[in-house]
C-alpha positions in Angstrom: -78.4 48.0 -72.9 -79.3 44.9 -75.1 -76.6 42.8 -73.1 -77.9 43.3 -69.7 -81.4 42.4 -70.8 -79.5 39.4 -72.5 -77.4 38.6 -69.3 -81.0 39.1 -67.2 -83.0 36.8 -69.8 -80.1 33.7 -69.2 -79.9 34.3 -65.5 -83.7 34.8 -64.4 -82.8 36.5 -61.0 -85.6 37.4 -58.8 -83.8 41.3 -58.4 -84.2 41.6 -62.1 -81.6 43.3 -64.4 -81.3 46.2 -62.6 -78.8 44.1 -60.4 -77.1 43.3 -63.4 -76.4 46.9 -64.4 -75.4 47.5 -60.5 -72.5 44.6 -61.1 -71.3 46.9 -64.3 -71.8 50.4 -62.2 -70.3 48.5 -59.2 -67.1 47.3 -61.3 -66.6 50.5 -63.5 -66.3 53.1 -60.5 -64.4 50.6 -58.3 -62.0 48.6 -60.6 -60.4 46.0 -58.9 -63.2 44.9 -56.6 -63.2 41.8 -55.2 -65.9 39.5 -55.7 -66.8 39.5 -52.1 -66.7 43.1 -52.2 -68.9 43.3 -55.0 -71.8 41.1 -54.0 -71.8 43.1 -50.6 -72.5 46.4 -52.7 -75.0 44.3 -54.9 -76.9 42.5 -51.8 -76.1 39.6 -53.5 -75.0 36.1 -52.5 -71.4 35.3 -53.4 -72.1 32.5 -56.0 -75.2 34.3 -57.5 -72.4 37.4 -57.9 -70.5 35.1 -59.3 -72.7 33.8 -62.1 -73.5 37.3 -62.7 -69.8 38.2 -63.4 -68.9 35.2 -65.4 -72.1 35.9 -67.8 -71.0 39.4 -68.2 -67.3 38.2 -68.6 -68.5 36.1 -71.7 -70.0 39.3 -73.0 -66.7 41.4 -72.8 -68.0 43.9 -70.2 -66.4 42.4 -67.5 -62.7 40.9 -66.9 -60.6 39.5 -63.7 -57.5 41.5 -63.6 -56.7 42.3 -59.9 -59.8 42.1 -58.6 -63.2 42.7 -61.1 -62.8 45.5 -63.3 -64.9 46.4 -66.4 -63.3 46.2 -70.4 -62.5 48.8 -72.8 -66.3 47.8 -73.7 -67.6 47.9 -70.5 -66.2 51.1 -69.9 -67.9 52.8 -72.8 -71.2 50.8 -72.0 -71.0 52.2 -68.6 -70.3 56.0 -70.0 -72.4 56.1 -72.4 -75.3 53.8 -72.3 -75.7 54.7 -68.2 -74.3 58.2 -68.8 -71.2 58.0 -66.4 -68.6 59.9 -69.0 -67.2 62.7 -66.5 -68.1 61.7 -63.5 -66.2 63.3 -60.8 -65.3 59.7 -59.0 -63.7 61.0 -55.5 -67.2 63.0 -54.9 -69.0 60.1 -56.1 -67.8 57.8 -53.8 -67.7 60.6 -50.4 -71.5 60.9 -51.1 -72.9 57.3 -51.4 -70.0 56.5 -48.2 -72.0 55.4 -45.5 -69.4 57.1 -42.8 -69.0 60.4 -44.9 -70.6 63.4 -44.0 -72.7 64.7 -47.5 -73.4 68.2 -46.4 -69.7 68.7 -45.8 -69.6 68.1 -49.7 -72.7 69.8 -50.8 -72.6 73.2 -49.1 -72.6 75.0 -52.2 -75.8 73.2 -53.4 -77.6 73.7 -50.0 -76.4 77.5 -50.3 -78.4 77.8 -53.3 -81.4 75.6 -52.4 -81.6 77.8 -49.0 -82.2 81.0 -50.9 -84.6 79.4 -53.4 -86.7 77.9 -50.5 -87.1 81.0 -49.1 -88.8 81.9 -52.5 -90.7 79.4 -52.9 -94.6 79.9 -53.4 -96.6 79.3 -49.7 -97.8 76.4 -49.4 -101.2 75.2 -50.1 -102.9 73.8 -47.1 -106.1 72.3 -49.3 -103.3 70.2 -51.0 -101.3 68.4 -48.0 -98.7 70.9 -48.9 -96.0 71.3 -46.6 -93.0 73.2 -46.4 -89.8 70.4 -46.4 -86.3 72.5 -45.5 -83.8 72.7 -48.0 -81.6 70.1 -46.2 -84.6 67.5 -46.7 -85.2 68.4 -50.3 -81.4 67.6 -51.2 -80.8 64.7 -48.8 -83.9 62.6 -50.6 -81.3 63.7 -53.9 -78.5 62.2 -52.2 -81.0 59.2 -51.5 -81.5 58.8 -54.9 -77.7 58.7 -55.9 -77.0 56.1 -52.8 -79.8 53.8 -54.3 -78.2 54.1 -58.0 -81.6 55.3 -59.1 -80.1 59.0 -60.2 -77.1 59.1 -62.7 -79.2 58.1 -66.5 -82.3 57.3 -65.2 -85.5 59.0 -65.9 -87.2 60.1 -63.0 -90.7 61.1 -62.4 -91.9 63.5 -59.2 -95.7 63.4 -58.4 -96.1 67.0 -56.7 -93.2 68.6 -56.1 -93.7 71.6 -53.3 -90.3 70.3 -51.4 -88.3 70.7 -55.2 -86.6 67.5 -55.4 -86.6 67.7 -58.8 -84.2 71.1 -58.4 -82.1 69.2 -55.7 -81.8 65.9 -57.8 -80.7 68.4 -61.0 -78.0 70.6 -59.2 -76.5 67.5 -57.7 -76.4 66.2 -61.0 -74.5 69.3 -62.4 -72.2 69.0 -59.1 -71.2 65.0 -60.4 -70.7 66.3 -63.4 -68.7 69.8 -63.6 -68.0 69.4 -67.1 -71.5 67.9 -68.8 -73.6 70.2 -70.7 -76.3 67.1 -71.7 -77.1 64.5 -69.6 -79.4 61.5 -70.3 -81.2 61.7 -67.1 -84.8 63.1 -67.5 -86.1 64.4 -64.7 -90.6 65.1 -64.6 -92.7 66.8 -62.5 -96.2 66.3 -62.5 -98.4 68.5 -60.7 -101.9 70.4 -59.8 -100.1 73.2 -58.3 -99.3 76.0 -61.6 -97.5 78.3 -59.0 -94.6 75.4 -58.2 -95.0 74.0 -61.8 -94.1 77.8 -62.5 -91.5 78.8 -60.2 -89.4 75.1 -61.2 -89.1 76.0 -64.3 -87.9 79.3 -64.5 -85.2 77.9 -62.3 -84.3 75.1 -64.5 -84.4 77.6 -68.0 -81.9 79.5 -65.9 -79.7 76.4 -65.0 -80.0 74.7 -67.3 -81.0 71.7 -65.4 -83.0 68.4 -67.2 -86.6 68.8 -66.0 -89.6 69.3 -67.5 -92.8 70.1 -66.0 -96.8 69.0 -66.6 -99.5 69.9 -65.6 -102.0 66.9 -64.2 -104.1 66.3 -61.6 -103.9 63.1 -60.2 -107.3 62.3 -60.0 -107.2 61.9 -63.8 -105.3 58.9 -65.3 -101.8 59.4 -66.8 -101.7 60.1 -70.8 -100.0 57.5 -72.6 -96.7 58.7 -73.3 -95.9 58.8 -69.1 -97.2 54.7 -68.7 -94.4 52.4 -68.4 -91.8 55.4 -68.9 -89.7 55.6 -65.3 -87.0 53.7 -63.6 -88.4 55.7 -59.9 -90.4 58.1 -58.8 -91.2 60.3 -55.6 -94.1 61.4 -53.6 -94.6 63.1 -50.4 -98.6 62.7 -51.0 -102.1 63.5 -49.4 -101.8 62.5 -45.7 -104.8 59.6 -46.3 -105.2 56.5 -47.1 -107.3 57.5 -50.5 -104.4 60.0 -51.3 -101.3 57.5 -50.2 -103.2 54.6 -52.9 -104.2 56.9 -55.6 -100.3 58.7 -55.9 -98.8 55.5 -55.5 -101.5 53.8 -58.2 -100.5 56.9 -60.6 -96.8 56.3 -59.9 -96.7 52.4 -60.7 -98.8 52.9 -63.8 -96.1 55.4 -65.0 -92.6 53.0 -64.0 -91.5 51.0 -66.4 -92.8 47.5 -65.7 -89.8 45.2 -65.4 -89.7 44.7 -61.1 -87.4 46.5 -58.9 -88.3 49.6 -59.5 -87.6 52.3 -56.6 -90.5 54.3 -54.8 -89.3 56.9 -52.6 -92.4 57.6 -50.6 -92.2 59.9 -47.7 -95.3 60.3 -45.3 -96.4 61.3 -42.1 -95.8 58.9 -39.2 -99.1 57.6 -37.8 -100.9 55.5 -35.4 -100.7 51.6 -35.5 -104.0 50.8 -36.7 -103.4 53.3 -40.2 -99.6 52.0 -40.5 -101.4 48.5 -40.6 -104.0 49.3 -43.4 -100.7 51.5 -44.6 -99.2 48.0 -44.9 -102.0 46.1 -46.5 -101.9 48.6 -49.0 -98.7 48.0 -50.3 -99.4 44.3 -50.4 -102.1 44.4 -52.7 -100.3 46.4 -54.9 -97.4 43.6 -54.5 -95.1 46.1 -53.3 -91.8 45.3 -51.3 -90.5 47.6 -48.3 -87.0 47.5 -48.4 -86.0 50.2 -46.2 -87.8 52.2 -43.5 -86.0 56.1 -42.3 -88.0 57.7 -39.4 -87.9 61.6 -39.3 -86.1 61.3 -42.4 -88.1 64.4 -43.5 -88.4 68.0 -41.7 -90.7 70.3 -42.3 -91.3 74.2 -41.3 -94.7 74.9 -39.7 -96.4 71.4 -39.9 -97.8 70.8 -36.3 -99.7 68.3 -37.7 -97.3 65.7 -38.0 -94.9 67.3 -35.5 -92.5 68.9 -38.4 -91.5 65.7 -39.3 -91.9 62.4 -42.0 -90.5 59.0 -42.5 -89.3 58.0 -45.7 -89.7 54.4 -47.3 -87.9 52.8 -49.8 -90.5 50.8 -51.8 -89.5 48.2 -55.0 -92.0 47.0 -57.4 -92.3 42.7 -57.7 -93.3 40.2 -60.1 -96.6 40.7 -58.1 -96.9 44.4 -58.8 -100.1 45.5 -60.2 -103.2 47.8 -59.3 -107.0 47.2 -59.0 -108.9 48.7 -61.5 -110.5 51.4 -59.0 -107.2 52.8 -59.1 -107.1 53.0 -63.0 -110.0 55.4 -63.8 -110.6 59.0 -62.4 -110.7 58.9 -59.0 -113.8 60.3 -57.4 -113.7 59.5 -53.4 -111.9 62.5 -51.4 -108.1 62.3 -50.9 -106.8 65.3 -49.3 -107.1 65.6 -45.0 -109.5 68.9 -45.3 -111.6 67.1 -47.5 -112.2 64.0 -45.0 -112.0 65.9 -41.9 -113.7 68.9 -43.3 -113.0 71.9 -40.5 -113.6 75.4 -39.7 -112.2 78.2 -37.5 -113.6 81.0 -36.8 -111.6 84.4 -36.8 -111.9 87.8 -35.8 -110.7 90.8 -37.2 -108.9 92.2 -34.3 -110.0 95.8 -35.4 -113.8 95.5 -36.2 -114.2 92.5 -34.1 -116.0 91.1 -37.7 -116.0 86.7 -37.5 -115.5 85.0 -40.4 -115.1 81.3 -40.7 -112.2 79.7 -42.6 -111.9 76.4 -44.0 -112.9 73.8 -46.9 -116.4 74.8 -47.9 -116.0 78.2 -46.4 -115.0 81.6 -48.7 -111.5 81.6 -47.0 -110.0 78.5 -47.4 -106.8 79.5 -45.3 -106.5 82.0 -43.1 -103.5 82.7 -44.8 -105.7 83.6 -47.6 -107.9 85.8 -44.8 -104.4 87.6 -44.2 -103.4 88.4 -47.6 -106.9 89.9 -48.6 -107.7 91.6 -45.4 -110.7 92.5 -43.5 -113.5 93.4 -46.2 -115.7 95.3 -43.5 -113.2 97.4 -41.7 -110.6 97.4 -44.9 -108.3 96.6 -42.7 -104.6 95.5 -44.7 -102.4 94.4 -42.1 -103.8 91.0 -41.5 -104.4 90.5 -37.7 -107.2 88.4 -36.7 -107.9 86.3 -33.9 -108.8 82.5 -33.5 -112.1 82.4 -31.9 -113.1 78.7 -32.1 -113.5 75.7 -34.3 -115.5 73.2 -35.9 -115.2 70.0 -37.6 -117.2 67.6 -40.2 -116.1 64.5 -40.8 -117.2 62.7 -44.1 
């Protein structure tokens, strides 16, 4: 890895060196590339691509034979240092095709996700939590691959209750049939025990490469997860205090060099909060670089009509967040505890009301369901939506 930082220190290029390891990646699983070729799959200019290739031609890791193809030392830079040794190339290349169809190739991994979604935990209303299909969980994975922030990288997931971190590790396992150990770290951080949980008893029986913490994000990150990620995702608190305080959390822990990938997905809203959406990211000097409407669906979540957008975020030279966002975070984040509501339900048996919401005993009526009517000891969970009310704060 000490010649791509070499190649980046001579060349300066705004991108950074991720670029540079691009050309190599670029090169190695399409040998014989054409320059012009190969600054298309960079988004580079032609002559920029083509100081990029010489620099890395001085270094031995690149060489013009028929096209651009990578030495006998860029090939074990490639498999080695960026962890491509056994890649299954023809799948490879069908999933980061623009034309190809990905869930033609990935039935078996959406097989497997469909059964686990179905036993997942339920989701946690007080959190934002919402329940993303399987399809959604794997295509943000295929996302991942197509924006060469996957394959040896070390990836971080703030909350994970749509198990990207699953998808992400069994599409490693299906690139790689043969690999036992791969160099790609995958983390989830999260307040939720019962997902923290259920990930990884699925991963000790996989034998995927995740590892789950515990952590609130109101609370700063410990040490040893600041400037430790090449991406991260999050899907986080439908607010404005929720949207700055994951993405504060998540450019604290990504290593600092720029061009770092954010996959952020969020709800689509109204003009005037896309705008302060917006402002957001300038101040933390971040750079949208792709926008996918109803990218993301969702079962159950009338709220934002089932579906999300997802954006493609990169961290610049002009990265950095205000020190508000460094300390524990006090001010409220999630929706229930801005727009603080109740309903009030009725136990369809006793006709009993109780209310259910942020402050009240039931936080969920969910929760009201599972425990039952405590004055008629009722168990099968019927009640009936009577009215509601709603604080704002």
């Amino acid at each position: 890895m000490d010649i791509i930082e070499q190649v980046g220190a001579k060349l300066d290029l705004e991108e950074g060196t991720a670029v540079i390891e691009q050309v190599i990646r670029e090169c190695y699983v399409a040998p014989g590339i054409s320059t012009k070729n190969l600054a298309r799959r960079v988004h580079l200019p032609v002559p920029v691509t083509v100081a990029v290739k010489k620099e890395l031609m001085k270094k031995e890791i690149l060489k013009q034979d028929r096209g651009v193809r990578c030495t006998v030392k860029g090939n074990i830079l490639v498999e080695q240092e960026l962890d491509f040794q056994g890649l299954n190339k023809t799948l490879y290349h069908k999933l980061i095709s623009i034309e190809a169809n990905w869930l033609d190739e990935c039935q078996d991994v959406l097989a497997v996700l469909n059964q686990l979604f179905a036993e997942r935990p339920q989701v946690d209303v007080q959190l934002d939590q919402s329940q993303c299909t399987a399809e959604t969980s794997l295509r943000r994975a295929i996302l991942c691959l197509k924006e060469h922030a996957l394959i040896g990288k070390r990836i971080l997931c703030i909350g994970d209750d749509d198990l990207v971190s699953i998808s992400i590790g069994l599409l490693l396992k299906k690139l790689f049939p043969a690999k036992q150990r791969f160099r790609t770290v995958i983390h989830v951080m999260d307040i939720d025990c019962r997902f923290l949980q259920f990930i990884s008893d699925f991963t000790e029986k996989e034998g995927l490469p995740i590892t789950c913490i515990e952590h609130d994000m109101r609370y700063p990150l410990g040490k040893t997860y600041v400037a430790s990620y090449d991406c991260f995702f999050t899907d986080p608190p439908y607010t404005l205090n929720g949207l700055g305080l994951f993405l504060a959390r998540g450019i604290q822990a990504l290593k600092s060099n720029q061009g770092r990938q954010i996959f952020l997905s969020f709800a689509h809203k109204s003009p005037e909060f896309m705008l302060e959406m917006n402002r957001l990211f300038v101040q933390m000097g971040l750079s949208i670089v792709a926008t996918y409407p109803n990218f993301n669906s969702y079962v159950g979540a009338q709220m934002i009509a089932n579906q999300s957008q997802m954006l493609i975020l990169k961290t610049t030279a002009a990265t950095h967040i205000a020190d508000n966002w460094r300390t524990f975070y006090t001010d409220p984040i999630y929706t229930g505890e801005l727009k603080q509501s109740e309903r009030i339900y009725s136990c369809k048996h006793c006709g009993e009301k109780y209310r259910v919401g942020y402050t009240g005993r039931y936080k969920t009526i969910e929760q009201l369901k599972q425990e039952g009517c405590p004055n008629c000891n009722s168990s099968n969970g019927i009640f009936i939506l009577k009215g509601k009310v709603t604080k704002k704060r």
